[in-house]
N, C-alpha and C positions, 0 to 999 in steps of 0.2 A: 471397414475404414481403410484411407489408399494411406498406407506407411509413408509413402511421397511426399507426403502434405502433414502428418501429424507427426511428431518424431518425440518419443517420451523419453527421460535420459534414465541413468541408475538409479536404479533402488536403493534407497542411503536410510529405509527403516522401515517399520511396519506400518500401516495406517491406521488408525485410532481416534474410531469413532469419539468555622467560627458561627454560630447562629445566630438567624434574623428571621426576619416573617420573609419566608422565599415567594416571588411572583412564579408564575408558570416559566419564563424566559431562564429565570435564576436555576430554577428544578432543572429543566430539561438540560444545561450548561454546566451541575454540578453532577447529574447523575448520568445522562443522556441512555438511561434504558428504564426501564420499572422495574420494579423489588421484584418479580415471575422471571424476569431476565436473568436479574443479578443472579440469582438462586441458581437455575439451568448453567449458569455460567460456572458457576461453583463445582456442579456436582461435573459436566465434563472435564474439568481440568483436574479432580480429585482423579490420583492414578488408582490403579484398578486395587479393591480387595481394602482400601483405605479412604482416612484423609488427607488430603492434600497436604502437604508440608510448610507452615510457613517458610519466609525468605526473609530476611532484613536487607535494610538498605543497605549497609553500606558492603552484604554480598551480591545484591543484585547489581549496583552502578558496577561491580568489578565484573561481572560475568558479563554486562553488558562491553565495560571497557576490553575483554578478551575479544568479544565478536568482532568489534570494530579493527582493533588489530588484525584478528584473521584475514578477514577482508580487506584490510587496506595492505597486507600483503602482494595482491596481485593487481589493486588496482592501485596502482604510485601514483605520488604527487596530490590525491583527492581526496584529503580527509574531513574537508566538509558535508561531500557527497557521499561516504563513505559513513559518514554520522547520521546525516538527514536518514539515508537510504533502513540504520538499524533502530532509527528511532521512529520512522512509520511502522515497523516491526511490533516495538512495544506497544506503539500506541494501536495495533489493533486494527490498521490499515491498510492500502494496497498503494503500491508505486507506480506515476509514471514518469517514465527516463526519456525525454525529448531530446534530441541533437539530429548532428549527422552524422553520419555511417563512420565506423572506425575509432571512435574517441573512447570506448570499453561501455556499454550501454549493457552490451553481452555477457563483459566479464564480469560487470560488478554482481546482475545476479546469478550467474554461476558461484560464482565465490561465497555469495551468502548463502547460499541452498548448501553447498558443500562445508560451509561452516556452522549448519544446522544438520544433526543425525535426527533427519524426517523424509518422506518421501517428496521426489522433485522430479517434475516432469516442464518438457520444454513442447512447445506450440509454436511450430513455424507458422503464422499467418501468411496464407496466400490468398487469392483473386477467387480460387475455386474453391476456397476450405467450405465445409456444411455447416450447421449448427450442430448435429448430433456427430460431429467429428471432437466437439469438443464436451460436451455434456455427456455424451452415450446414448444407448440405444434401447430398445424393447426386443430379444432374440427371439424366433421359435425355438421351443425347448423339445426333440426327438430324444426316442427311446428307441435302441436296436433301427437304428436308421428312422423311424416313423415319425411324423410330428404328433407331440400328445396334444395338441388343441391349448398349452399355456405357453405362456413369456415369460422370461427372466433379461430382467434388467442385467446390461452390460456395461460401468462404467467407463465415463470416456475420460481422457486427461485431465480433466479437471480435479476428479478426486487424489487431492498430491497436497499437503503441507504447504509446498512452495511451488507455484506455479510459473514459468517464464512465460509470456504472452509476447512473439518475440515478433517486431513491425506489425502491430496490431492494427496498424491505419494500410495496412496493404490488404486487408478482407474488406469485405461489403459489408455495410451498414446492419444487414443482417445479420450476420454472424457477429460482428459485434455487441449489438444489440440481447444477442446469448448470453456473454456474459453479466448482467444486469444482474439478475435474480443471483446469481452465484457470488457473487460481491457483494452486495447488497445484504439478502438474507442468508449465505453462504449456508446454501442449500439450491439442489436443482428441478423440477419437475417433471416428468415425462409418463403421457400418457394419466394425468390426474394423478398419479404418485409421487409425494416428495420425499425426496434422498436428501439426508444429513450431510455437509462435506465434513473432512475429518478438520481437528482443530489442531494448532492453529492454520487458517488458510492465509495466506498471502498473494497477493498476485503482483507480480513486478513485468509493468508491462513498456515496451521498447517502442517509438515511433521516429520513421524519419520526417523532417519539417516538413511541411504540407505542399511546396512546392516542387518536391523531387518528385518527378516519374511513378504513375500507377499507384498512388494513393488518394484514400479516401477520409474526410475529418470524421473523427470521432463524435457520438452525437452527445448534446449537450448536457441529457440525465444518464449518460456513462463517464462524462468528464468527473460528475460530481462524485461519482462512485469514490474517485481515487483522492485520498488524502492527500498528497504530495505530490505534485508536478515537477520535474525538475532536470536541471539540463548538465550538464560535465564538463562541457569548454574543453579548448586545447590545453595540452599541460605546457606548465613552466618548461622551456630549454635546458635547465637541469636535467628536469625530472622525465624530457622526455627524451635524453639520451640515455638513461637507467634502463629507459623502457626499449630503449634500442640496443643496445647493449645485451641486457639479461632477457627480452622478450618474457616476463611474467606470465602471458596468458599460457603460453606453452609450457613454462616449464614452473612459477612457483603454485599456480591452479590448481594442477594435474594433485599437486604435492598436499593443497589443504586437507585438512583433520578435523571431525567436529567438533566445536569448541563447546557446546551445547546440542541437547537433546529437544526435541518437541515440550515436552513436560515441562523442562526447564523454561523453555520460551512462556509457556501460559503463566506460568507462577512469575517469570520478570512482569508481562500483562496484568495482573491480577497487584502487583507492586504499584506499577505506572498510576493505574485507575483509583489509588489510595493517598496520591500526591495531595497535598490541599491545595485548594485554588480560591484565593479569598474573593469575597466580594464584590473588593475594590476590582478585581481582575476582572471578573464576569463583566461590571460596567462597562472595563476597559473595551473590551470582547465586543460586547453589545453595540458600545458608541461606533467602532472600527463598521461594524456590518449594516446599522442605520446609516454612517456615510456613503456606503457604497451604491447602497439603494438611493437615496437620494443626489447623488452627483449627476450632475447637466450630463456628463459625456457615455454615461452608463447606463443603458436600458433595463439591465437585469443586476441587480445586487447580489450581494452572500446568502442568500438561505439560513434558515437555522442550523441546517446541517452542517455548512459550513463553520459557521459558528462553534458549533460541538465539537469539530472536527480540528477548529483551531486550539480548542482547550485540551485536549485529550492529547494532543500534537506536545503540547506545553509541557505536559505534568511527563513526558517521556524525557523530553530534554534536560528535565528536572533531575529525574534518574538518574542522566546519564552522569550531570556533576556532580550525584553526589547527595542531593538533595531532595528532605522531604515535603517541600513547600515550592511554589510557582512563585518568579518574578516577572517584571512588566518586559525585562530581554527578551524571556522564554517567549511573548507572546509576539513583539516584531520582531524579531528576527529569524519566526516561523509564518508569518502573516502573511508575504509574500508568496512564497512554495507552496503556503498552503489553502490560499483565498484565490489567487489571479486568476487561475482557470474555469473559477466557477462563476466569473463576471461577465456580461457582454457589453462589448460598446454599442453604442449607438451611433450607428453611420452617419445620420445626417448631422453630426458635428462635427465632421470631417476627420475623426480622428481614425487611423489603421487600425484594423484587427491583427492582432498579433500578439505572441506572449511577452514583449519587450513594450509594448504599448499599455496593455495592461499593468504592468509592473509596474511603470512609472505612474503610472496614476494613485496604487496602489500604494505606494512612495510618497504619493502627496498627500494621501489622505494620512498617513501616521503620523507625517511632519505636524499637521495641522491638530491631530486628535493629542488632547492633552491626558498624560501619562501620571498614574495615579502615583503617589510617594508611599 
């Protein structure tokens, strides 16, 4: 592997392995895994030699609210992005951070990796990266200098808690496309053998807008991979003379502390996934992603997945106030971040492709979707 192109950072831990007659839409929106899942889910996040520890709420929303703070230490002024970014966390997601270059894209997940004790590895995407630059390898295995005739798997960066995937739209579609199966079923393949990644994975991935130099768009069933899309803007003239001033990346970064362990992450998880989310919401949920398929200016709607992915989105945000129940907030004012990219327009109604075109549509359909009491 050329170190030039893959660059892994420090080691920060060890690796470690209300009732009605539901329709199928309802199931898959309240549970979105089966009861083999649930179970498997259970038994990795039980720490070793035991069982898992329950958590209550009202220590989980605080060790949540700690991370937030950690984080919003070095990225000033963005504490909505700074929330979005720990609540795809809980909710068992992966980030992507769209902008342009210099706005903290970088720092924010630096800073969360470092305010997590787990392993963190960073991924410079370039032009030449490989796919087994980022998954790993098959080695020959020598003895006394000889090859013995077997292979041993080499893991590549990817096996890391917290992954940065950093201008991920500057590799080939190819390598892109590697990550799929790792996000997805966060596990990798190689050579007909599948490796477990260790839990929790996250991937926080960086792109610059699609019109800067030497990039390439990301393809459509990797968009979907990613729970949250989301962009950081310039900061307030306040907030961005603090940043000029004190220079945070340099010097309050360097300085973060883990506010949380791995273990602790799966158990705020394990919290998240116990929100309730009534009914009336699933409909809400539902009506929101049958608009989208059917809108004149939209050739590709939400998916179920999307769908799933809005609700699980919800019951984090839920956590984070405090609470063990979903409201209809929780759901637009995550529907946006968390639905727009996984829609396509349709060209010949003239409308742009764009993340700001989408949004506004996005926008129109909630205006119009009426909101359960």
């Amino acid at each position: 592997m050329d170190p030039g192109r893959v660059h892994a950072g420090p080691k920060l831990g060890a690796i470690r392995f209300p009732v009605t007659t539901p329709t199928p839409a309802i199931i898959a929106l309240q549970s979105g895994c089966q009861p083999a899942e649930i179970s498997t889910v259970a038994m990795q996040s039980a720490p070793e030699g035991g069982v898992a520890r329950p958590l209550s709420l009202e220590a989980a929303s605080a060790q949540a609210q700690r991370l937030c703070e950690g984080v919003g230490q070095a990225l000033r002024g963005k504490p909505e992005v700074v929330r979005r970014a720990v609540e795809t966390l809980i909710a068992g997601g992966h980030l992507l951070l769209e902008d342009v270059p210099g706005v903290g894209k970088t720092t924010l997940a630096h800073a969360l990796a470092r305010c997590i004790d787990a392993t963190f590895r960073r991924i410079q995407f370039t032009s030449d990266l490989l796919p087994a630059d980022l998954i790993g390898s098959a080695l020959p295995e020598t003895r006394a200098g000889l090859p013995t005739g077997a292979f041993r798997f080499q893991p590549g960066p990817l096996f890391a808690h917290v992954v940065l995937a950093d201008e991920i739209n500057r590799a080939s579609p190819k390598v892109q496309s590697a990550l799929l199966e790792a996000m997805g079923e966060r596990a990798v393949t190689v050579d007909g053998v599948t490796h477990r990644l260790p839990e929790p994975f996250f991937v926080v991935a960086t792109q610059n807008p699609l019109d800067h130099h030497g990039t390439h768009p990301l393809p459509e069933s990797q968009l979907d991979r990613f729970m949250v899309r989301r962009g950081i803007g310039y900061p307030e003239p306040a907030d961005e003379a603090s940043v000029l001033r004190d220079d945070p990346a340099a010097t309050a970064l360097p300085a973060l502390e883990p506010v949380l362990d791995h273990a602790e992450v799966l158990a705020l998880q394990r919290v998240a996934a116990g929100i309730k989310f009534h009914d009336a919401l699933v409909s809400y949920v539902l009506e929101i992603a049958a608009a989208t398929r059917d809108h004149e200016a939209i050739a590709v709607g939400v998916s179920p997945r999307g769908a799933i992915a809005l609700r699980r989105a919800a019951q984090a945000r839920a956590l984070l106030d405090g609470r063990d129940f979903c409201i209809p907030e929780d759901v637009s004012e995550l529907a946006v971040d968390v639905l727009a990219h996984r829609i396509t327009l349709d060209a010949r109604t003239g409308h742009r492709t764009g993340a700001e075109e989408t949004a506004c549509l996005l926008r129109e359909i909630l205006d119009r979707t009426s909101v359960p009491l």
